[in-house]
Every structure is written in structure tokens, then in C-alpha cells.
C-alpha positions in Angstrom: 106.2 53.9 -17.1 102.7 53.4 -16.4 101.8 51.1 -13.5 100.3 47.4 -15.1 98.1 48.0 -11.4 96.6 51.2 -13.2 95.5 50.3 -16.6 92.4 48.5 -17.4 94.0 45.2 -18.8 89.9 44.2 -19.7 90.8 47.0 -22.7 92.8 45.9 -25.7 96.2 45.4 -25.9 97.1 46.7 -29.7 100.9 45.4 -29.1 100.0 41.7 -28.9 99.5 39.4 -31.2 96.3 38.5 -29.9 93.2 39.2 -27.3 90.2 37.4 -26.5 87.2 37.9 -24.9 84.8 35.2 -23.0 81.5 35.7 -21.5 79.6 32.9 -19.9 76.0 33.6 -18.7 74.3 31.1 -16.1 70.7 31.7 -16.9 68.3 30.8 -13.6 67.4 27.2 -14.9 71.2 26.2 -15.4 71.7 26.6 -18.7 74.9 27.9 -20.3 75.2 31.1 -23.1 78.7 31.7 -23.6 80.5 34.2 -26.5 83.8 34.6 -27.6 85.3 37.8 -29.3 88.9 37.0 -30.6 91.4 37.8 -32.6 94.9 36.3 -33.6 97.0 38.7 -35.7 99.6 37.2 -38.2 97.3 33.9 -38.6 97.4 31.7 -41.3 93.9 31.2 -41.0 90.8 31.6 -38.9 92.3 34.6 -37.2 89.7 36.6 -36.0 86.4 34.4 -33.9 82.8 34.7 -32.7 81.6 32.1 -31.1 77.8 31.8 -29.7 76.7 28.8 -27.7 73.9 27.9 -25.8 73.5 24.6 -23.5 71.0 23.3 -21.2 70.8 20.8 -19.4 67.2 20.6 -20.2 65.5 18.3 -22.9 62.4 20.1 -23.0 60.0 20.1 -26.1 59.3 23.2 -28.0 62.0 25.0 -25.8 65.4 26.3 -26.8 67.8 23.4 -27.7 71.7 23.5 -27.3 73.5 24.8 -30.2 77.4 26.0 -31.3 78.2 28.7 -34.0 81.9 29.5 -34.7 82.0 32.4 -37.2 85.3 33.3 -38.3 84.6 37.4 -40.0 87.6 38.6 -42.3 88.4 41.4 -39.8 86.8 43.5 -36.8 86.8 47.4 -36.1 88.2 47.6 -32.3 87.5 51.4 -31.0 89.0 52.5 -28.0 87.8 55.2 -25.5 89.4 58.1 -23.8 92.0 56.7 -21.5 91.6 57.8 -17.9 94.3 56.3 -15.1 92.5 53.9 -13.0 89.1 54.0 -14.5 87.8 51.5 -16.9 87.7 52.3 -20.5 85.3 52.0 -22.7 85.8 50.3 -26.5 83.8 48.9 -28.9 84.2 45.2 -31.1 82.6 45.2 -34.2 82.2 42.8 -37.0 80.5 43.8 -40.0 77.6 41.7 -40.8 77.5 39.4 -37.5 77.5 41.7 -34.3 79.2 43.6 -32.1 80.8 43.7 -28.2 80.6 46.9 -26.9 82.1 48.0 -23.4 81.6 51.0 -21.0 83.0 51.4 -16.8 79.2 50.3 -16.0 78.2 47.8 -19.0 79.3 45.2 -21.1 76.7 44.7 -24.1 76.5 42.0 -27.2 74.5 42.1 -30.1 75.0 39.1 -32.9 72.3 38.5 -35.6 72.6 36.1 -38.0 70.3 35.8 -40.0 70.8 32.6 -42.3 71.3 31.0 -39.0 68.4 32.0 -37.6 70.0 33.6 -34.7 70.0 36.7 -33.1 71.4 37.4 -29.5 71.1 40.3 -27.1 72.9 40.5 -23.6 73.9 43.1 -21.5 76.2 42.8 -18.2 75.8 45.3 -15.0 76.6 45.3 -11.6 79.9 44.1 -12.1 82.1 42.7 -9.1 85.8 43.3 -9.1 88.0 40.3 -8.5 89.2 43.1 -5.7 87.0 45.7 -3.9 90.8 47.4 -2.6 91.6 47.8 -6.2 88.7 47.6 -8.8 91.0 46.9 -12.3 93.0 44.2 -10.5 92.7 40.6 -11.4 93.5 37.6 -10.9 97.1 38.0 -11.7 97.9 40.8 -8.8 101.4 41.4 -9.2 102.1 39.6 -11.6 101.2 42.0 -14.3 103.9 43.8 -13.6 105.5 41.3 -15.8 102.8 40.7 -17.9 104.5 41.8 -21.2 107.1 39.0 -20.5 104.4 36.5 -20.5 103.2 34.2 -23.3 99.5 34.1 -21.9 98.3 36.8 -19.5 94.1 36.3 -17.6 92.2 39.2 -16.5 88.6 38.9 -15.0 86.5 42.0 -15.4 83.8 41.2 -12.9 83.4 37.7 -10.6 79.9 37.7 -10.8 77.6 40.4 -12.9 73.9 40.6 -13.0 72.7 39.6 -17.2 69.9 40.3 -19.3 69.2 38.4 -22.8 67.3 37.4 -25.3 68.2 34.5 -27.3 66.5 33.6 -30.6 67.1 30.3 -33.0 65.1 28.8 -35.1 61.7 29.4 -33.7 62.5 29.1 -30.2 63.1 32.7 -27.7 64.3 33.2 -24.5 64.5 35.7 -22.4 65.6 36.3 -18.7 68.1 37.4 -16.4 71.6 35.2 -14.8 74.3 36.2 -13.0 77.6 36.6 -15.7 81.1 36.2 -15.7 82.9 38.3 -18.3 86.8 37.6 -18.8 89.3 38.0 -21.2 93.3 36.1 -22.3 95.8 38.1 -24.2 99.7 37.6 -25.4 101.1 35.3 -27.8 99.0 32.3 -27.7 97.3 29.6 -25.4 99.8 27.0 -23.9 100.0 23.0 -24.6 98.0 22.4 -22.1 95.6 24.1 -19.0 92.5 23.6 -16.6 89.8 26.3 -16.7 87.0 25.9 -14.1 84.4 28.9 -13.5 81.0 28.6 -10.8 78.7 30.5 -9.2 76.3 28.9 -5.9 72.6 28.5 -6.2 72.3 31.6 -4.0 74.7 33.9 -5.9 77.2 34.2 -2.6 79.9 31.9 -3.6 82.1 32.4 -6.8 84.9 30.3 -8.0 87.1 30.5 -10.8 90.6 29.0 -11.8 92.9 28.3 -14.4 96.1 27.4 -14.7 98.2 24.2 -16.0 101.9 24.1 -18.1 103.2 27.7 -18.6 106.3 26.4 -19.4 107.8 23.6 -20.3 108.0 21.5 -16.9 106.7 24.3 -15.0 103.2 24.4 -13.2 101.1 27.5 -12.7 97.7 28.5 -11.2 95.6 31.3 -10.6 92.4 30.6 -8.4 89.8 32.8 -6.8 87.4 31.7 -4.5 84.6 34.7 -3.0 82.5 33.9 -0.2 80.7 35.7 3.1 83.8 33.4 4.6 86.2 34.0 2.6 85.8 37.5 0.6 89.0 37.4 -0.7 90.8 33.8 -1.1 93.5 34.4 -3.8 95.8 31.8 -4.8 98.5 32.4 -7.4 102.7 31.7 -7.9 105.0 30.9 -5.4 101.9 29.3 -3.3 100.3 27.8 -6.9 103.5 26.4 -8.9 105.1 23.3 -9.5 108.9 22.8 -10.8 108.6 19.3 -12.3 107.6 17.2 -9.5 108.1 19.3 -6.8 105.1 21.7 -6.0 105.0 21.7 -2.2 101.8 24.0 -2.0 99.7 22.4 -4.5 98.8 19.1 -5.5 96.7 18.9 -9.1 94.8 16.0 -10.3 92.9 15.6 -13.6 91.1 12.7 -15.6 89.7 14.0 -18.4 88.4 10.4 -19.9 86.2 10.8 -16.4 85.5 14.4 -16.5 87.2 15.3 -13.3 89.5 18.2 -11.7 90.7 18.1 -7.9 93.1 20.6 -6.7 94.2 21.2 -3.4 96.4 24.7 -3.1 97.3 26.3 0.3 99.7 29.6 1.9 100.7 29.3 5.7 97.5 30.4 7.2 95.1 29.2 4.1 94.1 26.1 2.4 91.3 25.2 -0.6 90.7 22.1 -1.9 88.8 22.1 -4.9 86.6 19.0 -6.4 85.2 19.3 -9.9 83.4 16.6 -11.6 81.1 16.9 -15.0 79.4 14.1 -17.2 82.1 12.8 -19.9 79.2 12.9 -22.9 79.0 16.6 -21.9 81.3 18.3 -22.9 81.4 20.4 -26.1 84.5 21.5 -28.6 85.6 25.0 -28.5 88.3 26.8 -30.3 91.5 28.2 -29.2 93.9 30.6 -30.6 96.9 29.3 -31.6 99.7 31.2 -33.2 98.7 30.0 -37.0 94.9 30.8 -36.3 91.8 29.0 -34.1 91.9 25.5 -33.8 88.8 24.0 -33.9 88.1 21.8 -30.9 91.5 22.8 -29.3 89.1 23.3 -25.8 86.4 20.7 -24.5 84.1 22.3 -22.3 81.4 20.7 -19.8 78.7 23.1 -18.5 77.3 20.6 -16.5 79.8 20.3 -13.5 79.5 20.3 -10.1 81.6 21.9 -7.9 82.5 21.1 -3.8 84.8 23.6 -1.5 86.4 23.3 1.3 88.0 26.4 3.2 90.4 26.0 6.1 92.4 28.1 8.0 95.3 27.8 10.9 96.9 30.5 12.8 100.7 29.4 12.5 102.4 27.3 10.5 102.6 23.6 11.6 99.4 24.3 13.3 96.5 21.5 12.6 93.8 22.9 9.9 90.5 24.4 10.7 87.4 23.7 8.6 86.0 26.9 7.8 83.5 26.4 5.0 82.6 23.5 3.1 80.1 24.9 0.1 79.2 23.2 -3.2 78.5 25.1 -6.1 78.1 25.0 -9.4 74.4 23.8 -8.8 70.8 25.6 -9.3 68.6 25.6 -6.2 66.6 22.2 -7.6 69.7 20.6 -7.5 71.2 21.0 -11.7 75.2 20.8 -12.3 75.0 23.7 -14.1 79.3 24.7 -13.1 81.9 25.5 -16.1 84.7 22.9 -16.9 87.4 23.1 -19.7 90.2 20.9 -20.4 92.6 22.5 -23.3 95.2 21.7 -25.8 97.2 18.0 -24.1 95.0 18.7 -21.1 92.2 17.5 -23.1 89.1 15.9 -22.7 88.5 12.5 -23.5 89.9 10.6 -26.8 91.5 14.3 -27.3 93.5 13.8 -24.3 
């Protein structure tokens, strides 16, 4: 049996009922592009999903303003590449008439045009970072995918932080540029009641943190969270350290409003500790879909791409030994100072009068 270690779990998974593709896009000035490929087979309705959205922070006249598209095409064309054991592979997303995802070991490009929507999109993704250096088609899940086909949900990250290149068009505003890009994908049955999603990158591009995690089961906690740094290269925290039975979760304490638009999570191992604070305007946050077993709900995910996040690293050589500050970093903020971090609350877990 093939190793789960060994295959390129960013590829499609033709067995499952369903796989999903997200790609959010910082742009320099904080803004927010973010597109969804999805599909859920055996759906009632609103199986298959593109979604293109675009939010600033910016109230600028004559610029580009924030805008949501959910298209919901009768079917997509996946093609799959050669397989080769421990290389990427390459595949291509199509669907007819509104665009297309299309994936290589070196790129990851998107093309939508719309034209009775006035839009039209362009991005391409290189210089991708592997959640590990060690072991470039690992993700967040390490071992865990060993199990993976067990699983109801299952998260792979392709690349923690890639360099972008777009052009946006609506209406009768362009833009153009370059933003660092973090390209990820969900595939199994369906989405869970409820979960936390959190993605950021630092105003310098060093730091990168990403998360999510929330009821994998009923009564039972679960979290996977990466955190990359000059400090710490390679802070991984998932199950036994992130997991909760009930009440009893003696590695990780979780705490979420969503009314307030706030996430603090505090997860540690013997030697390592991060606590994590995430807060994001309330009036920010913006419906998403998510794939549910009869088809994508509409607003089944609020998500705030105006968040800002605060880190702190420590570390102690034994256990029982008193913590040590390492780093303390905030991201989730340009260089002039705009919350420009990712926040989602899904499903029970969500935001507001949703909640």
C-alpha cells in the first residue's frame, strides 16, 4: 500500500465524496482575493462551487471595491497528470464557461472570466513553501494521514507562504500586483458542525501562521496549527498535544466569541508552548459557503479579512521547568499598520447572530 507520506494529497482524491480547493492572496496594501474550487458529489444541490472575492480594507474612490461571486457550474472536467512517488502532480480544474484552476510541481494558476459580471481574474502562485522542508508533500496533518481515509474531513496545505501575481478586473476598476499566497485544500465526506480557521502572514513576510481545528467528533476537540518563523522554523501542533475529550484537554485551552470577533488559543508539548490571540472587527466579516453532504450552504462560513493576529513562543528544557519567552510577533498586519489577517468561524462556530 502506498505510503499517505508519499502521495501528493494537494491532488485529487477521485474516491471521496468531495474536495475543495482555497486560495487566499494578501496583496501589499492588505487587501484580500480569495477563490474556491469545490465539488460535492451525490448533492442535492449546489454541488460543484467557484467562489471569487475580493476585500479591502480600503474605501478608496475610483479604486477596486470589495465584492463576492458564488457560481455554482453544472459540472467540472478534473485532469490528472502522470503520477510520480513523491513529486507533486500536476492536474487541471476546468469549468466550462467560468474558468479554470490549473496545477503543476512549480505553479498553481487561475483564470475566471465572467463576462456578464464584469469580472475577469488572473493569478498565478510560485515559489511555494512546504509546510516541511524534511518532507516537501507533508502537511499539516503529519502522521495522521496515515489514517486519513478513516477521517470525515482531512486539511492539506500546499505551500505556507507563495509569492502571487494577478490581475483583477470588475466593473471598470483593474488591479494588478504581486502578494504573498497561501494555497490549501479540505477533502472527505463533509465539513464538521463546527470549526476555527485562522491564516496570517507578518508585514515582513518571515512569520506565517495558520490553524484550524474545532469538533471533529461529537465531544471531541481537535487542532492542527503551524506557526513558521526565523525562531521557530518548524512549530507544529496537532493530536495528542491539540485535543480535548469533553472538558478535559490538558495541552490546550480554546476560547472563542464570535459576537466579538475573537479567537485565543493557547496549545503547548513538554518543551513548547504558543499562545495565539486573534481579534477582527464584528461588521467585517463576510458569508462564505461550505460543502455539506446535500450541497454548499450558503453562508455556512463567516469570514473576517481584517484580523489581527499576536504570538507568543516559549520554550523550557524539561518538563515542570518555568517557560521561556522566545518570540512575541504580531502578524496579520501590513507595514502601515492594516489588520489585514484571515479569520473564519464555521457551521455552530459561527459568527455573530449565526452563532
Amino acid at each position: 500500500m502506498l505510503s499517505s507520506l508519499l502521495r501528493d494529497h494537494f491532488a485529487p482524491h477521485p474516491p471521496l465524496r468531495f474536495d475543495g480547493y482555497y486560495t487566499r492572496t494578501q496583496t501589499e496594501d492588505g487587501a484580500t482575493i480569495a477563490v474556491i474550487f469545490c465539488w460535492m458529489k451525490g448533492a442535492k444541490k449546489r454541488g460543484n462551487l467557484i467562489l471569487v472575492l475580493y476585500d479591502t480594507p480600503h474605501d478608496r474612490r475610483g479604486g477596486l471595491a470589495s465584492f463576492k461571486y458564488e457560481f455554482y457550474p453544472e459540472h467540472f472536467d478534473v485532469t490528472t497528470g502522470e503520477f510520480v512517488r513523491g513529486r507533486p502532480q500536476s492536474f487541471t480544474i476546468t469549468a466550462p464557461g467560468l474558468g479554470s484552476m490549473k496545477v503543476t510541481p512549480e505553479t498553481i494558476e487561475y483564470d475566471v472570466s465572467v463576462p456578464d459580471k464584469s469580472l475577469r481574474l488572473h493569478l498565478l502562485l510560485t515559489n511555494h513553501k512546504p509546510w516541511s522542508n524534511a518532507h516537501p508533500l507533508e502537511g499539516p496533518m503529519g502522521s495522521v494521514l496515515h489514517i486519513s481515509h478513516f477521517l470525515p474531513l482531512n486539511w492539506h496545505v500546499r505551500s505556507t507562504q507563495s509569492i502571487a501575481t494577478f490581475q483583477v478586473a470588475h466593473g471598470d476598476a483593474t488591479i494588478r500586483g504581486t502578494g504573498h499566497a497561501h494555497p490549501e485544500k479540505n477533502w472527505g465526506s463533509s465539513f464538521p458542525r463546527g470549526w476555527i480557521w485562522a491564516q496570517s502572514f507578518s508585514a515582513d513576510g518571515k512569520h506565517t501562521l495558520c490553524l484550524a481545528g474545532g469538533e471533529a467528533l461529537p465531544g471531541i476537540q481537535a487542532y492542527l496549527v503551524g506557526y513558521r518563523s526565523p525562531v521557530c522554523p518548524d512549530w507544529d501542533f496537532r493530536p495528542p498535544w491539540a485535543f480535548g475529550l469533553g472538558s478535559f484537554a490538558p495541552f490546550m485551552q480554546v476560547r472563542r466569541d464570535p459576537v466579538k470577533g475573537e479567537v485565543e488559543i493557547t496549545l503547548s508539548t513538554w518543551s513548547r508552548k504558543l499562545h495565539v490571540l486573534i481579534t477582527a472587527p464584528p461588521d467585517t466579516f463576510v458569508g462564505v459557503p461550505g460543502p455539506l453532504k446535500d450541497g454548499h450552504q450558503p453562508n455556512y462560513c463567516h469570514e473576517s479579512f481584517q484580523a489581527k493576529v499576536t504570538v507568543q513562543a516559549s520554550c523550557r528544557r524539561w518538563p515542570g521547568a518555568k517557560w521561556e519567552l522566545v518570540e512575541d510577533a504580531v502578524l496579520g498586519q501590513t507595514a502601515d499598520g492594516t489588520n489585514c489577517g484571515a479569520l473564519e468561524f464555521g457551521g455552530s462556530y459561527g459568527h455573530g447572530k449565526h452563532a
